[in-house]
N, C-alpha and C positions, 0 to 999 in steps of 0.2 A: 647536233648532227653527228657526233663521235660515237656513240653510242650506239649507230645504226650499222649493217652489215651489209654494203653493194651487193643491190640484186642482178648486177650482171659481173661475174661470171658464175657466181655459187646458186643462184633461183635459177636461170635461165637454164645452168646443167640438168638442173633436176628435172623440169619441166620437158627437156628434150628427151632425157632418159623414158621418163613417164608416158610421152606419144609414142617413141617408138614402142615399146614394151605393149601399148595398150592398142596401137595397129597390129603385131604380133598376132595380140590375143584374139582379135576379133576375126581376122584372118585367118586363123586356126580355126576357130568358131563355124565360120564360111563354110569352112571346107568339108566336116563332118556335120553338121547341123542343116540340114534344107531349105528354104524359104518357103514359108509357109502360104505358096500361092493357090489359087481355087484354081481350075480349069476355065480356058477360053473362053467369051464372052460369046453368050451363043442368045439373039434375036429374040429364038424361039422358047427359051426356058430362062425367064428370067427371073432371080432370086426373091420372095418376100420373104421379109424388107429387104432393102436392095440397101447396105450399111458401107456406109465411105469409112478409107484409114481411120485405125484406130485413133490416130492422131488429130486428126479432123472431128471424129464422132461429136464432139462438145457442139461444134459449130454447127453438123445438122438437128442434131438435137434442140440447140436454142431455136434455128429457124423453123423447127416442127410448129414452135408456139406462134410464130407471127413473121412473114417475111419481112417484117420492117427492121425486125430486130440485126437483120447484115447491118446496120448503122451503128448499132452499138458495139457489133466487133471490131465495125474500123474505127470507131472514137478511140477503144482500148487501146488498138496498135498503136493511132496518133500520140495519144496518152503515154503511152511507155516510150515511146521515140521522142518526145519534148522532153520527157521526163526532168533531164541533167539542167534544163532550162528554165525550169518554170522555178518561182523562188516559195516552195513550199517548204521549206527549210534552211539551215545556214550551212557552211559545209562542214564535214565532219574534222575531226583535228586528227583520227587516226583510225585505221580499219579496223572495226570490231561487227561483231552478229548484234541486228535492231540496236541500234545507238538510239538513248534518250533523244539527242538533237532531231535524229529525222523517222519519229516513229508515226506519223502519217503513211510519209511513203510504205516504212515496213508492212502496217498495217493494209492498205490498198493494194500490196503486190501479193500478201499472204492473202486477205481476200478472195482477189482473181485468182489467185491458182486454185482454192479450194472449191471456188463455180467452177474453173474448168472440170475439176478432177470429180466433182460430183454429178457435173453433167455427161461428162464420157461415160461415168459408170452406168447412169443408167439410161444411156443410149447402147451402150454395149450387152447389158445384162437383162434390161428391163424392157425392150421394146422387142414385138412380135411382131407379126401378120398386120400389113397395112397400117406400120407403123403405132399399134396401138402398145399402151401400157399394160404388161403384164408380170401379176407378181406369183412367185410360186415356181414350184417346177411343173 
């Protein structure tokens, strides 16, 4: 344990240096960059398709295919939230990127993000008019 270097006070500084600088930045951001909102929700002119957060997109996307499917995005959540708990692995002896010992986990976390990121895209890029698939410009 000699050999290590206390992360509190030398990580912790940096770490505080780094939020503020990066609240800074985005605040500055704020200030001269707009929010890129549509105009009021108006009854009578409603958007086809009518496309949630881009954030979201993955989620209506999955449930375009089959409403049963909300089950499977809360399994995932459950899934990541047990995660530390379930004994899919041993623990690691030190922080590294995908460690042999828990490359399941690695594996099933790179997975879902790449469903996520490939179903946003083509809820974002590829769905038209009544939610249909369209490729092409």
């Amino acid at each position: 344990m000699r050999d290590y270097v206390p992360s509190s006070p030398y990580f912790f500084r940096r770490v505080k240096i780094a939020l503020v600088l990066l609240v800074l930045l985005l605040m500055g951001l704020a200030i001269f960059i707009p929010a890129p909102l549509q105009t009021p929700a108006d009854i009578g002119r409603v958007p086809n398709p009518s496309k949630s957060a881009w954030f979201l997109l993955w989620t209506q996307e999955l449930v375009s295919y089959s409403g049963s499917l909300i089950y499977l995005i809360l399994g995932i959540g459950i899934f990541f939230c047990v995660l530390p708990w379930l004994p899919l692995s041993p623990p690691a002896d030190r922080a590294n990127w995908f460690p042999g010992e828990q490359k399941w986990v690695s594996l099933i976390a790179i997975l879902t993000f790449l469903t996520i990121l490939i179903l946003t895209v083509i809820a974002k890029f590829f769905r038209g008019a009544n939610w249909e698939l369209v490729f092409g410009l």
